[in-house]
CHARMM-style PDB file with segment names, atoms N, HN, CA, C and O in Angstrom:
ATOM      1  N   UNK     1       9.684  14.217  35.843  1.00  0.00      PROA
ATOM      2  CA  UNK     1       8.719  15.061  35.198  1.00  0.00      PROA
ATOM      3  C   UNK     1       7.442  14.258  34.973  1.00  0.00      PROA
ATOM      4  O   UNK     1       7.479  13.063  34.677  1.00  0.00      PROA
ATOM      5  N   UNK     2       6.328  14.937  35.118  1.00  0.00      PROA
ATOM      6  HN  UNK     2       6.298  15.907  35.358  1.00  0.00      PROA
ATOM      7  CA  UNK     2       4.970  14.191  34.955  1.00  0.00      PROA
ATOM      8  C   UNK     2       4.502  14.469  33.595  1.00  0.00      PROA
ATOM      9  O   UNK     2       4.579  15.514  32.948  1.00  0.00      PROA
ATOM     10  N   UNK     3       3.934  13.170  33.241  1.00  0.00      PROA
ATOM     11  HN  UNK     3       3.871  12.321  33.766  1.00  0.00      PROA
ATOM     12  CA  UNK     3       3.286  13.035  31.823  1.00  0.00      PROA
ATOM     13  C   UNK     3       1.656  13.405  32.067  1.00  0.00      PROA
ATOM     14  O   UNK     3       0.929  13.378  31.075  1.00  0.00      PROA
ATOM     15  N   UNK     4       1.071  13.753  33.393  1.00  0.00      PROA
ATOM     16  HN  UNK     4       1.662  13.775  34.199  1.00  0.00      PROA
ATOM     17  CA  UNK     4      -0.345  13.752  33.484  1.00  0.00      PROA
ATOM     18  C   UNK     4      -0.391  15.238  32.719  1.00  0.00      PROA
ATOM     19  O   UNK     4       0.325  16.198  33.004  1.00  0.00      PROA
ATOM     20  N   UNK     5      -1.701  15.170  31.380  1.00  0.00      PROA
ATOM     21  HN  UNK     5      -2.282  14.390  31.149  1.00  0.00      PROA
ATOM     22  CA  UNK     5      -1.851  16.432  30.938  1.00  0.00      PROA
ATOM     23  C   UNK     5      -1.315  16.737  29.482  1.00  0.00      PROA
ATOM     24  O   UNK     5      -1.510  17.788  28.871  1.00  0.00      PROA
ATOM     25  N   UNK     6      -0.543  15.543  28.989  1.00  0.00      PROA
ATOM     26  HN  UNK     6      -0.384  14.689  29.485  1.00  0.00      PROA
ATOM     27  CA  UNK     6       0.066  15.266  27.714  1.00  0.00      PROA
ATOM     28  C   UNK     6      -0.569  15.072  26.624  1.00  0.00      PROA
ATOM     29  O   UNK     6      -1.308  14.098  26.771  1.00  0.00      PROA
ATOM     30  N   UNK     7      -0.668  15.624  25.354  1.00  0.00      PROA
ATOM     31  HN  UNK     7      -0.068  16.415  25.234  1.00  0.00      PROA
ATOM     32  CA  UNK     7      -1.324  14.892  24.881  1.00  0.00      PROA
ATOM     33  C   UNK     7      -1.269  13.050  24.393  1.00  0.00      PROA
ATOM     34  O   UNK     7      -0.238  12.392  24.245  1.00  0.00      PROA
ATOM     35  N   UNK     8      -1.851  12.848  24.325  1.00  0.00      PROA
ATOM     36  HN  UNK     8      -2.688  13.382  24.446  1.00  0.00      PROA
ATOM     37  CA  UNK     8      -2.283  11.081  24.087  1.00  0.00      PROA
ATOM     38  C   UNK     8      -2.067  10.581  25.323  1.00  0.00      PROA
ATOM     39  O   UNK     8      -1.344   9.635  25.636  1.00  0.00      PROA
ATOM     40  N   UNK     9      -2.803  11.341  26.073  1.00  0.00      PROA
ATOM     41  HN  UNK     9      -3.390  12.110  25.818  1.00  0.00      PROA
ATOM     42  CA  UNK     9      -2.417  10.376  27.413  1.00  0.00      PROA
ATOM     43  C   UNK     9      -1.249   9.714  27.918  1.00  0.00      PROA
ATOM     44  O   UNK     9      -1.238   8.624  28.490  1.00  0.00      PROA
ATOM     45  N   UNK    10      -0.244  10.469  27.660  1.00  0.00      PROA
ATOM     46  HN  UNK    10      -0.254  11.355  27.196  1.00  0.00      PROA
ATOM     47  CA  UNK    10       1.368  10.164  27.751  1.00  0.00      PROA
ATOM     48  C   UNK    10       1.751   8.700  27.930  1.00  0.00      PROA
ATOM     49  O   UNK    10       2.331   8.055  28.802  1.00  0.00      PROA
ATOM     50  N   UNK    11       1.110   8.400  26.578  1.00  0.00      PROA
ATOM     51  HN  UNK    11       0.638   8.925  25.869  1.00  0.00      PROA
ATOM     52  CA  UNK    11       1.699   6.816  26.351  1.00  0.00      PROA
ATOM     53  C   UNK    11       3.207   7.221  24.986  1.00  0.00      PROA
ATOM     54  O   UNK    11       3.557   8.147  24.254  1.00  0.00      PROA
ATOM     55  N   UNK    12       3.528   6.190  25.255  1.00  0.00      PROA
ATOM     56  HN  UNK    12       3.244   5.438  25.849  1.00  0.00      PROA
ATOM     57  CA  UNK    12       4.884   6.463  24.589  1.00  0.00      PROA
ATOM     58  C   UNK    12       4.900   5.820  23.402  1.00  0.00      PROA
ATOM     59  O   UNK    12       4.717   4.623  23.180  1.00  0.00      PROA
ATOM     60  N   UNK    13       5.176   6.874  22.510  1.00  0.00      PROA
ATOM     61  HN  UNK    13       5.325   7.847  22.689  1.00  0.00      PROA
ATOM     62  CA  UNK    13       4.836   5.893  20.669  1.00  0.00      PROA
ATOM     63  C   UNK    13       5.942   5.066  20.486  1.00  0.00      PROA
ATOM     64  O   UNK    13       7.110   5.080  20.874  1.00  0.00      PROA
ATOM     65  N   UNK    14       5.145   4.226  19.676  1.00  0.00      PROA
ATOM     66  HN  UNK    14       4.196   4.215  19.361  1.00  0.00      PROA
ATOM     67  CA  UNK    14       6.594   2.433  19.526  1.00  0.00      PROA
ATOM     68  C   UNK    14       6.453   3.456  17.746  1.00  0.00      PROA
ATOM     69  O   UNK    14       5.612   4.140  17.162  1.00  0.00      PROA
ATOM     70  N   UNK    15       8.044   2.899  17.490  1.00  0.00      PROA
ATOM     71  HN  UNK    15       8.728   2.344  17.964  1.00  0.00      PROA
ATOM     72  CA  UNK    15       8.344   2.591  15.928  1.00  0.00      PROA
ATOM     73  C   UNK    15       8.032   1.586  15.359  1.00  0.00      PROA
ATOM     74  O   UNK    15       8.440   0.563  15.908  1.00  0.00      PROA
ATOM     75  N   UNK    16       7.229   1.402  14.092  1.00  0.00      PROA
ATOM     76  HN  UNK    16       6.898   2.233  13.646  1.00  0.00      PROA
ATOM     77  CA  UNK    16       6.630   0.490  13.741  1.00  0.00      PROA
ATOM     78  C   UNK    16       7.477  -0.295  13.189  1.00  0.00      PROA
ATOM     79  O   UNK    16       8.360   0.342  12.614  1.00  0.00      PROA
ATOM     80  N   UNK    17       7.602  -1.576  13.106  1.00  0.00      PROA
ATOM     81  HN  UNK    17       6.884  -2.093  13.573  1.00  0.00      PROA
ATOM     82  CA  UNK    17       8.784  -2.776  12.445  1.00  0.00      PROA
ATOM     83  C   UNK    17       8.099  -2.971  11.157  1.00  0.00      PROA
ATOM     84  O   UNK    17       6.982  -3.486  11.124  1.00  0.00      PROA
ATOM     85  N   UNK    18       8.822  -2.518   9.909  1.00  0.00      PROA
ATOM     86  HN  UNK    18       9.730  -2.100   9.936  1.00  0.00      PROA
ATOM     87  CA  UNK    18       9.001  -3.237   8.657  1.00  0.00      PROA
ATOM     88  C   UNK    18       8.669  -4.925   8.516  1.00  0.00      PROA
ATOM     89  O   UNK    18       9.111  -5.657   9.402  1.00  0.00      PROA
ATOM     90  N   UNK    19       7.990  -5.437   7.538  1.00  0.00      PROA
ATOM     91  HN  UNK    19       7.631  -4.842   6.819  1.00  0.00      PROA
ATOM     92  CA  UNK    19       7.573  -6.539   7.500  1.00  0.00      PROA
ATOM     93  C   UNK    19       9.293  -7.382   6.763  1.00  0.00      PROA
ATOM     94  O   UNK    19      10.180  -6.977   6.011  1.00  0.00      PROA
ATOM     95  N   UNK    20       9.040  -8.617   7.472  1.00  0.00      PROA
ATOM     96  HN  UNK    20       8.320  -8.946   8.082  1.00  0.00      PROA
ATOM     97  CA  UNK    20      10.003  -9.522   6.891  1.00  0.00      PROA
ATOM     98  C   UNK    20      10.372  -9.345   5.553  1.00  0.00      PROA
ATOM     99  O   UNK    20       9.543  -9.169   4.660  1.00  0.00      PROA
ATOM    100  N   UNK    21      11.679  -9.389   5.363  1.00  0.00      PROA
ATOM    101  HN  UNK    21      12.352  -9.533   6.088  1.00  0.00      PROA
ATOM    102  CA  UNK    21      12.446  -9.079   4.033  1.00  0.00      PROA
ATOM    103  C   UNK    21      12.045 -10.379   3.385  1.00  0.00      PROA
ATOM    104  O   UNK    21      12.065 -11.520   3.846  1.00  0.00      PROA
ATOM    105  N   UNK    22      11.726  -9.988   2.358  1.00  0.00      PROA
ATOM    106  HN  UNK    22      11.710  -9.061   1.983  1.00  0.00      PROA
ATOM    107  CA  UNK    22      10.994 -11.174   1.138  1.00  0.00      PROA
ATOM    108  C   UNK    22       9.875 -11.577   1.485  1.00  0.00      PROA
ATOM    109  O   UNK    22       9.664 -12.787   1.395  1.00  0.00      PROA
ATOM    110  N   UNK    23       8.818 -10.689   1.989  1.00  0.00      PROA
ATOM    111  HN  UNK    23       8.989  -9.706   2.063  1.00  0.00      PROA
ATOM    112  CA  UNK    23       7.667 -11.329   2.339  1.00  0.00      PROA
ATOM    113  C   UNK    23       6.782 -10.598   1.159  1.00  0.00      PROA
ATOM    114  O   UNK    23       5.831 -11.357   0.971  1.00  0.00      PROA
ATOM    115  N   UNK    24       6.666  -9.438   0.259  1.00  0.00      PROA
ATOM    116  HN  UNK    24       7.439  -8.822   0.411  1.00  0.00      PROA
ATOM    117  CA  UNK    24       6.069  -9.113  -0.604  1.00  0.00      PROA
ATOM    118  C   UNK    24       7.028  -9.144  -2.272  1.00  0.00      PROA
ATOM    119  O   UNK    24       6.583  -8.363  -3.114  1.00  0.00      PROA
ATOM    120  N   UNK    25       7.934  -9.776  -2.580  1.00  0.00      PROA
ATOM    121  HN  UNK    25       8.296 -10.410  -1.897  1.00  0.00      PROA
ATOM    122  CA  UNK    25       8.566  -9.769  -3.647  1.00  0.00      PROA
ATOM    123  C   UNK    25       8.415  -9.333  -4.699  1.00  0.00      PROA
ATOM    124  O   UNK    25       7.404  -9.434  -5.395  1.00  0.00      PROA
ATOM    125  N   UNK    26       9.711  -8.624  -5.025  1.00  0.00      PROA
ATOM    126  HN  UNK    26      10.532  -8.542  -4.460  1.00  0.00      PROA
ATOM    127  CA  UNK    26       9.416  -7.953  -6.549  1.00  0.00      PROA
ATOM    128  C   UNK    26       8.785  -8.477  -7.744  1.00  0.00      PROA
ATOM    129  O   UNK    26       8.803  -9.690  -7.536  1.00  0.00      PROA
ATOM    130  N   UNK    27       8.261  -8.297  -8.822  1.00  0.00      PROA
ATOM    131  HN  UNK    27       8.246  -7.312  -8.991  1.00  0.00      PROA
ATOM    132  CA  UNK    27       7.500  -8.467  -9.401  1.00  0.00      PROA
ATOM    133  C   UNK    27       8.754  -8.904 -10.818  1.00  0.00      PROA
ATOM    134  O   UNK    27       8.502  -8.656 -11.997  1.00  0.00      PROA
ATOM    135  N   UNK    28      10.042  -9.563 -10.351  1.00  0.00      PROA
ATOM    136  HN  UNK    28      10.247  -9.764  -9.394  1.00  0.00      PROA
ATOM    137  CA  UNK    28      11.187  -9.945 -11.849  1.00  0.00      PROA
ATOM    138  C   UNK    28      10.380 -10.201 -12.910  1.00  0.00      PROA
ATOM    139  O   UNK    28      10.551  -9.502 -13.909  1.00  0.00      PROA
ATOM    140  N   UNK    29       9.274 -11.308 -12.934  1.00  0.00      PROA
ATOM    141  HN  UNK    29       9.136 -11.876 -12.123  1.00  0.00      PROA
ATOM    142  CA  UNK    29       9.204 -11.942 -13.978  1.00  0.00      PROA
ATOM    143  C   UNK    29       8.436 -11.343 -15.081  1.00  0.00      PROA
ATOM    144  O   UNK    29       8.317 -11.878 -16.184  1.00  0.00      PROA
ATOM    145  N   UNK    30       7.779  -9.907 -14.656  1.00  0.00      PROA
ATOM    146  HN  UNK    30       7.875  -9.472 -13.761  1.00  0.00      PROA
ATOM    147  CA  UNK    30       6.538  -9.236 -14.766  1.00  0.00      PROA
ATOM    148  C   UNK    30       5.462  -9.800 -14.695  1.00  0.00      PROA
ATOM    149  O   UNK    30       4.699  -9.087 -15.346  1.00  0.00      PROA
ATOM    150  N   UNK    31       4.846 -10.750 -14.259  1.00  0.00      PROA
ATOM    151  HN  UNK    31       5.466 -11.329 -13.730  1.00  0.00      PROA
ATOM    152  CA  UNK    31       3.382 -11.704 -14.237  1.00  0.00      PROA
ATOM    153  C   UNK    31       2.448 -10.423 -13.722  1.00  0.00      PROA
ATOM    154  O   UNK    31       1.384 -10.237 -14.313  1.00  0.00      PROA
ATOM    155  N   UNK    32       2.764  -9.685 -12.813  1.00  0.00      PROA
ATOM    156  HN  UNK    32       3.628  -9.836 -12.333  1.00  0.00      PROA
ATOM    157  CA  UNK    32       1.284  -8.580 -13.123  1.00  0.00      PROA
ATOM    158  C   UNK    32       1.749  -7.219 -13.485  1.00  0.00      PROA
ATOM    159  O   UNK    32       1.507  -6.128 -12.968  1.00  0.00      PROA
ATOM    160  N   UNK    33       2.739  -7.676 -14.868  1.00  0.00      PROA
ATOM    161  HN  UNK    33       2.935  -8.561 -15.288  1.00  0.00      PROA
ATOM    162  CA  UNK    33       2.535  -6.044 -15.464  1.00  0.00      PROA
ATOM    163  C   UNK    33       1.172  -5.386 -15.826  1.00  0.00      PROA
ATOM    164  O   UNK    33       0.537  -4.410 -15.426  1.00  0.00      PROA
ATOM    165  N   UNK    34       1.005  -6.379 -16.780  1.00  0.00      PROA
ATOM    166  HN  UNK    34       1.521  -7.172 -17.104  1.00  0.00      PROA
ATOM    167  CA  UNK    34      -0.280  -5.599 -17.570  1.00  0.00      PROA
ATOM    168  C   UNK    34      -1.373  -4.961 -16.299  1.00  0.00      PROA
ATOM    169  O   UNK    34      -1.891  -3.852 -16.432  1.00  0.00      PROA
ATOM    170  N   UNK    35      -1.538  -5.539 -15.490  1.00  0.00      PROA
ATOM    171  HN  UNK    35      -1.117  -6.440 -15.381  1.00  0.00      PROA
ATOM    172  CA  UNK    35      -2.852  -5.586 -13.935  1.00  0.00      PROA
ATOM    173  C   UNK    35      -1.847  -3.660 -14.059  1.00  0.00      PROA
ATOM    174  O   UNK    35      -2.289  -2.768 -14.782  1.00  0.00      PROA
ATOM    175  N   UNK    36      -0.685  -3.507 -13.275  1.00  0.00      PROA
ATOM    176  HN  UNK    36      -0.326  -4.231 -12.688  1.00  0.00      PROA
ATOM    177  CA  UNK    36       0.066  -2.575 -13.181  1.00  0.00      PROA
ATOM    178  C   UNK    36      -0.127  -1.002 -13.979  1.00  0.00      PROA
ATOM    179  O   UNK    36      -0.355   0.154 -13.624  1.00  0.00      PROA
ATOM    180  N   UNK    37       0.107  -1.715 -15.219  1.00  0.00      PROA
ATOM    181  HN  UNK    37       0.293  -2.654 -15.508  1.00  0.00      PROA
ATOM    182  CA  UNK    37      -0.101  -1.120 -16.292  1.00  0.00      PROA
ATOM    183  C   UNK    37      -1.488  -0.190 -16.215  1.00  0.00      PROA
ATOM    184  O   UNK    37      -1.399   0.984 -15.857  1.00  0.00      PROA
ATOM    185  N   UNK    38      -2.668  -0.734 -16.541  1.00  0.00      PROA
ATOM    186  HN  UNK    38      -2.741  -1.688 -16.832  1.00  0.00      PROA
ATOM    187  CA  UNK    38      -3.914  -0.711 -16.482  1.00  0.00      PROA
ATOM    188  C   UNK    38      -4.310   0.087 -14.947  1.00  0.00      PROA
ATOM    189  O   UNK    38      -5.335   0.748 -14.778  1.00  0.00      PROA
ATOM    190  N   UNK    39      -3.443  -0.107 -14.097  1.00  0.00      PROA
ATOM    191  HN  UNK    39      -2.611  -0.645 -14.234  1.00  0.00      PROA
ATOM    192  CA  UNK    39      -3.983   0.905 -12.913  1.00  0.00      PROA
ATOM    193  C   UNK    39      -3.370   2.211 -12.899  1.00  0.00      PROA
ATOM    194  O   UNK    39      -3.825   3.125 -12.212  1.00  0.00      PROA
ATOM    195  N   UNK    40      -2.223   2.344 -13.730  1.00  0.00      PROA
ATOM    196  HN  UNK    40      -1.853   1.602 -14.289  1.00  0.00      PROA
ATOM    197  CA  UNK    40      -1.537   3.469 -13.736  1.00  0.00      PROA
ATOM    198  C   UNK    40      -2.195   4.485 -14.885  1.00  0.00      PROA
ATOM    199  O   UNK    40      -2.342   5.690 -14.680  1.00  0.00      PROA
ATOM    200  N   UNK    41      -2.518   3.901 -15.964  1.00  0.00      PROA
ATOM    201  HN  UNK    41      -2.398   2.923 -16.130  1.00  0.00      PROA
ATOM    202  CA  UNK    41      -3.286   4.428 -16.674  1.00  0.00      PROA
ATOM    203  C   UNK    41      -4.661   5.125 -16.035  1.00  0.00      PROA
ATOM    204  O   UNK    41      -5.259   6.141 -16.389  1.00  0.00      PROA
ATOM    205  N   UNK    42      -4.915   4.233 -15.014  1.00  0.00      PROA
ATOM    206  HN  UNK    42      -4.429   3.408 -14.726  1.00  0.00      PROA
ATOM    207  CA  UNK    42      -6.051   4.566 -14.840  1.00  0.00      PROA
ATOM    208  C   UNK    42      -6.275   5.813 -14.046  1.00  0.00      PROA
ATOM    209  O   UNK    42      -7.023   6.716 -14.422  1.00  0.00      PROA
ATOM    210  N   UNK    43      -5.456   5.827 -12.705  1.00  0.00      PROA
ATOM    211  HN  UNK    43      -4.849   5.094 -12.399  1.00  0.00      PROA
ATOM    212  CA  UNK    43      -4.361   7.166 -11.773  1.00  0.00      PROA
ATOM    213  C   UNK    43      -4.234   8.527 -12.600  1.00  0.00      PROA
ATOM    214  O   UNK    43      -4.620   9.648 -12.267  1.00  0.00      PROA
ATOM    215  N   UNK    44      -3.381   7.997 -14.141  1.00  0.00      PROA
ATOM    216  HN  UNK    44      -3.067   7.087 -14.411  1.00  0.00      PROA
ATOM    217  CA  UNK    44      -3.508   9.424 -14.661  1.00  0.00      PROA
ATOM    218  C   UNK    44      -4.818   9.858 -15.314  1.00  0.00      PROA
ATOM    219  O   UNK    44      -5.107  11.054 -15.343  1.00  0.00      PROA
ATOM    220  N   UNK    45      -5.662   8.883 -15.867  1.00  0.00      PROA
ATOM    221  HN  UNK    45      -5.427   7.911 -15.844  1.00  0.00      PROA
ATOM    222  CA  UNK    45      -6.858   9.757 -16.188  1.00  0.00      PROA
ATOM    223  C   UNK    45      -7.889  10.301 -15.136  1.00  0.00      PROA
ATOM    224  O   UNK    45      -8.829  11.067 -15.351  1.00  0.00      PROA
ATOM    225  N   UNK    46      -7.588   9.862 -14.222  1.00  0.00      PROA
ATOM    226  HN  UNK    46      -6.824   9.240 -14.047  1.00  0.00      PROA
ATOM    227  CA  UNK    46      -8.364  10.775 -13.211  1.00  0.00      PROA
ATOM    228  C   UNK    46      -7.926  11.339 -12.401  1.00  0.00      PROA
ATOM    229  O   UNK    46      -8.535  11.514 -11.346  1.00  0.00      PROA
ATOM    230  N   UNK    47      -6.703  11.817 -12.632  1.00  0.00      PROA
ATOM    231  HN  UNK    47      -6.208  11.675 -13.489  1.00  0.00      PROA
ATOM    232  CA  UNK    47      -5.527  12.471 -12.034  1.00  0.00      PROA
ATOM    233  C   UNK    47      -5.285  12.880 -10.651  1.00  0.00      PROA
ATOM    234  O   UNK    47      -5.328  13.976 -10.093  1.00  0.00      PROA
ATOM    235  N   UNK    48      -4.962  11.436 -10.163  1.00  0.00      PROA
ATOM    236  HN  UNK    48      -4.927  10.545 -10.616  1.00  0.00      PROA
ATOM    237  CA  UNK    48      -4.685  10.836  -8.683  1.00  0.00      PROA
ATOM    238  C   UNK    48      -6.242  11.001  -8.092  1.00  0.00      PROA
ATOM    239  O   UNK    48      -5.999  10.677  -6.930  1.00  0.00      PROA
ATOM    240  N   UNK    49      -7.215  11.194  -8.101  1.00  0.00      PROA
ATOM    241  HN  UNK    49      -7.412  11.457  -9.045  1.00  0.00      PROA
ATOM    242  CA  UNK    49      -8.729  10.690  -7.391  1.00  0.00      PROA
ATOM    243  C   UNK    49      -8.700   9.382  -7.006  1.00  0.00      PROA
ATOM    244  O   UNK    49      -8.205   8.537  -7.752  1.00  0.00      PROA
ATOM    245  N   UNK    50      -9.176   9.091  -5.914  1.00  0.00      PROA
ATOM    246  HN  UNK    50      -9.578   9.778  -5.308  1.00  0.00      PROA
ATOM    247  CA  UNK    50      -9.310   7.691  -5.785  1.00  0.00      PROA
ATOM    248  C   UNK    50     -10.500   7.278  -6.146  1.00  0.00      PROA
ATOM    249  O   UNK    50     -11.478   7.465  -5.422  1.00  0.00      PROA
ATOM    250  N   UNK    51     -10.581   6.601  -7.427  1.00  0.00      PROA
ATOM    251  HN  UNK    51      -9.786   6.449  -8.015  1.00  0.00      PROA
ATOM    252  CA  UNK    51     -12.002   6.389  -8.273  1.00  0.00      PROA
ATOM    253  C   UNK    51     -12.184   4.916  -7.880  1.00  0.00      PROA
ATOM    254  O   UNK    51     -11.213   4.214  -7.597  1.00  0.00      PROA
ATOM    255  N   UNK    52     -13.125   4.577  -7.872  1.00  0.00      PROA
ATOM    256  HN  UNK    52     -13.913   5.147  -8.102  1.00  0.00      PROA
ATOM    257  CA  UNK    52     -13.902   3.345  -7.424  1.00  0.00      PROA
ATOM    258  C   UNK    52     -12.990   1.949  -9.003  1.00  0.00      PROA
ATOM    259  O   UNK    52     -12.610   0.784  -9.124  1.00  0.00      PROA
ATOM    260  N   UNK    53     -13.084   2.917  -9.597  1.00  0.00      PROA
ATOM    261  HN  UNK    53     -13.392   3.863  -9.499  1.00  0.00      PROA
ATOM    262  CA  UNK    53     -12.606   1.688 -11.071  1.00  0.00      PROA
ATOM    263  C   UNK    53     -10.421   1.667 -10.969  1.00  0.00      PROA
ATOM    264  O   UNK    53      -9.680   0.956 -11.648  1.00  0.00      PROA
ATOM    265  N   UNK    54     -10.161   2.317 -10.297  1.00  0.00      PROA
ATOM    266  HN  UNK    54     -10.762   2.895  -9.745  1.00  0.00      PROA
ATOM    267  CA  UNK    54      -8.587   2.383  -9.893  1.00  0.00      PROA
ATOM    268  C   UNK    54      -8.655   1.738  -8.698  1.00  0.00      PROA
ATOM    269  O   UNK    54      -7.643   1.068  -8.496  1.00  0.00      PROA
ATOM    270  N   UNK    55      -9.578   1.680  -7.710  1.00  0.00      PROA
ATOM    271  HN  UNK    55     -10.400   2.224  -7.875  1.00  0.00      PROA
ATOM    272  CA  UNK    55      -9.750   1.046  -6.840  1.00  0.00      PROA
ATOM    273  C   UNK    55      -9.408  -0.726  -6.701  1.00  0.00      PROA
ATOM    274  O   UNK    55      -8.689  -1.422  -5.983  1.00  0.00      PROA
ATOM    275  N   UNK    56     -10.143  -0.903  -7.560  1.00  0.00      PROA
ATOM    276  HN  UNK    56     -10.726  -0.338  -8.143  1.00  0.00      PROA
ATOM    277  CA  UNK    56     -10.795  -2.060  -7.841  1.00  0.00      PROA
ATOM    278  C   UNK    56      -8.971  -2.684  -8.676  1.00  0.00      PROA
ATOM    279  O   UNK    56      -8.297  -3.647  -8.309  1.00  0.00      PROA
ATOM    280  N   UNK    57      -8.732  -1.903  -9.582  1.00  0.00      PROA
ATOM    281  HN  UNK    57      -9.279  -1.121  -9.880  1.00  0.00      PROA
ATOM    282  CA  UNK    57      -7.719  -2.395 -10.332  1.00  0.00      PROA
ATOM    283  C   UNK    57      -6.339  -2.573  -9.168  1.00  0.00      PROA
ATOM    284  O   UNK    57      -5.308  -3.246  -9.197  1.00  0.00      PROA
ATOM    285  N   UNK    58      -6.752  -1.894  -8.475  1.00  0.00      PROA
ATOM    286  HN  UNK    58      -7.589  -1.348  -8.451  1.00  0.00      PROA
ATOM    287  CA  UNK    58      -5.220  -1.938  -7.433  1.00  0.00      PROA
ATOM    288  C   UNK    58      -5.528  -3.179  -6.960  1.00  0.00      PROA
ATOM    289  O   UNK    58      -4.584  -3.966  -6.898  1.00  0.00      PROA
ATOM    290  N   UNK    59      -6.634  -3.573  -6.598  1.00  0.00      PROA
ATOM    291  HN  UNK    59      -7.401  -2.934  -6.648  1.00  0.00      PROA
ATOM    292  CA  UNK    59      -7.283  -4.349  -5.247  1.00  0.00      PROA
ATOM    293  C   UNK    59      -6.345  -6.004  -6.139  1.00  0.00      PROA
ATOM    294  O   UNK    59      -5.664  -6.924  -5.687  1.00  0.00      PROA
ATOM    295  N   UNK    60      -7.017  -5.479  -8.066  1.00  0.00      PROA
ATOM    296  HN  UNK    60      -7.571  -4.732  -8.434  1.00  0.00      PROA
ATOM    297  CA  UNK    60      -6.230  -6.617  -8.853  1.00  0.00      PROA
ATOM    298  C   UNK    60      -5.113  -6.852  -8.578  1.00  0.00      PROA
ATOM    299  O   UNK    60      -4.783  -7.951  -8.132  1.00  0.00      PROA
ATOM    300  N   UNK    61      -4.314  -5.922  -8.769  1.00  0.00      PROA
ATOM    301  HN  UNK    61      -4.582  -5.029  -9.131  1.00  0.00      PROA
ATOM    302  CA  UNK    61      -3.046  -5.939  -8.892  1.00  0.00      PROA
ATOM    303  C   UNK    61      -2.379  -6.985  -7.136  1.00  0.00      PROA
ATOM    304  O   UNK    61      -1.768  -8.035  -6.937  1.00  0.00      PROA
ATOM    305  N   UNK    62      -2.857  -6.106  -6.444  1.00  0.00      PROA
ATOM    306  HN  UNK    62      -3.353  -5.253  -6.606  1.00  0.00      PROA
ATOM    307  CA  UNK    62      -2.078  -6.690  -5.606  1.00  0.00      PROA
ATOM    308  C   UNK    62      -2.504  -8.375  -5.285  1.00  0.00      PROA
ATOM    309  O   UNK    62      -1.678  -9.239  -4.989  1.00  0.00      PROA
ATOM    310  N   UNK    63      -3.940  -8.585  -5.417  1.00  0.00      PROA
ATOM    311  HN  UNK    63      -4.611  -7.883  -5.657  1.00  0.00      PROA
ATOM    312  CA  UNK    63      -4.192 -10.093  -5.328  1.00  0.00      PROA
ATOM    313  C   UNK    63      -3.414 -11.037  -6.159  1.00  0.00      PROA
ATOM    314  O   UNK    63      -3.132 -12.165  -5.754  1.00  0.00      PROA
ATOM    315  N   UNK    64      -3.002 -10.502  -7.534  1.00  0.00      PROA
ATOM    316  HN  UNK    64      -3.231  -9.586  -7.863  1.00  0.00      PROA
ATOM    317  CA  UNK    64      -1.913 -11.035  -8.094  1.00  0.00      PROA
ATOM    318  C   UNK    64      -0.761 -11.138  -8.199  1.00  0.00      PROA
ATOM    319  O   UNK    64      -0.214 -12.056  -8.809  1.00  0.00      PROA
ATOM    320  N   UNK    65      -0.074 -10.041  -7.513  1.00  0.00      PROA
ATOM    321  HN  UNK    65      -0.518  -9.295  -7.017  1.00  0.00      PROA
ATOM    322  CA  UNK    65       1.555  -9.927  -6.231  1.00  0.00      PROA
ATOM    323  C   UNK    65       1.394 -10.857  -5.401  1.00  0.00      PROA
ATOM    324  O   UNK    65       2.396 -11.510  -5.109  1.00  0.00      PROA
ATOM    325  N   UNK    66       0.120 -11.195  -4.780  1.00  0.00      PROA
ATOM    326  HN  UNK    66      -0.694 -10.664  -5.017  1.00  0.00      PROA
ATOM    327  CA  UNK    66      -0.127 -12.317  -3.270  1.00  0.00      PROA
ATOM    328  C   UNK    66      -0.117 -13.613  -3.593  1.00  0.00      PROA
ATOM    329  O   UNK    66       0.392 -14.548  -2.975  1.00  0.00      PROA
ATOM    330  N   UNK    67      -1.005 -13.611  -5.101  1.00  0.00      PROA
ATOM    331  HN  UNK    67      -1.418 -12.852  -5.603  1.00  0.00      PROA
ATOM    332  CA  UNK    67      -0.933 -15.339  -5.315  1.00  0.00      PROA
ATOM    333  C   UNK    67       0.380 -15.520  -5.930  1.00  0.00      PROA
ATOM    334  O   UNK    67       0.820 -16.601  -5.537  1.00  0.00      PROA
ATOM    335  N   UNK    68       1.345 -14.844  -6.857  1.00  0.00      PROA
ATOM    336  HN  UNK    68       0.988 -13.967  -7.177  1.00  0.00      PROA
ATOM    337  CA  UNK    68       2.783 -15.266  -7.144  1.00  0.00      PROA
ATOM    338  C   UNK    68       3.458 -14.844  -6.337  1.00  0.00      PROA
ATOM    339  OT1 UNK    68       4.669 -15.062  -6.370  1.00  0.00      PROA
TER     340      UNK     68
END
């Protein structure tokens, strides 16, 4: 059977691979609750919008998941 005429140009989609197990680690000790905290708060007062100031707090949060 011919793929000419397919959409996406009958390339064949790959399943994407999950990143290495233990490469983003849970957060046990809580070291960025409060960062956490403070963005979730922030989610419900503007009730799920992606606001420039939730933005910014996620951007926290996770730089502090990366450095611990």
């Amino acid at each position: 059977m011919s793929t000419f005429g397919s959409p996406g140009g009958g390339s064949i989609p790959t399943k994407p691979t999950p990143p290495e197990r233990g490469s983003f680690p849970l957060d046990h000790d809580g070291e960025c609750k409060q960062v956490m905290i403070d963005y979730l708060s922030c989610i419900k007062k503007v009730k799920g919008v992606n606001e420039n100031e939730c933005r910014a707090l996620a951007k926290s949060y996770l730089g502090c998941r990366m450095d611990r």
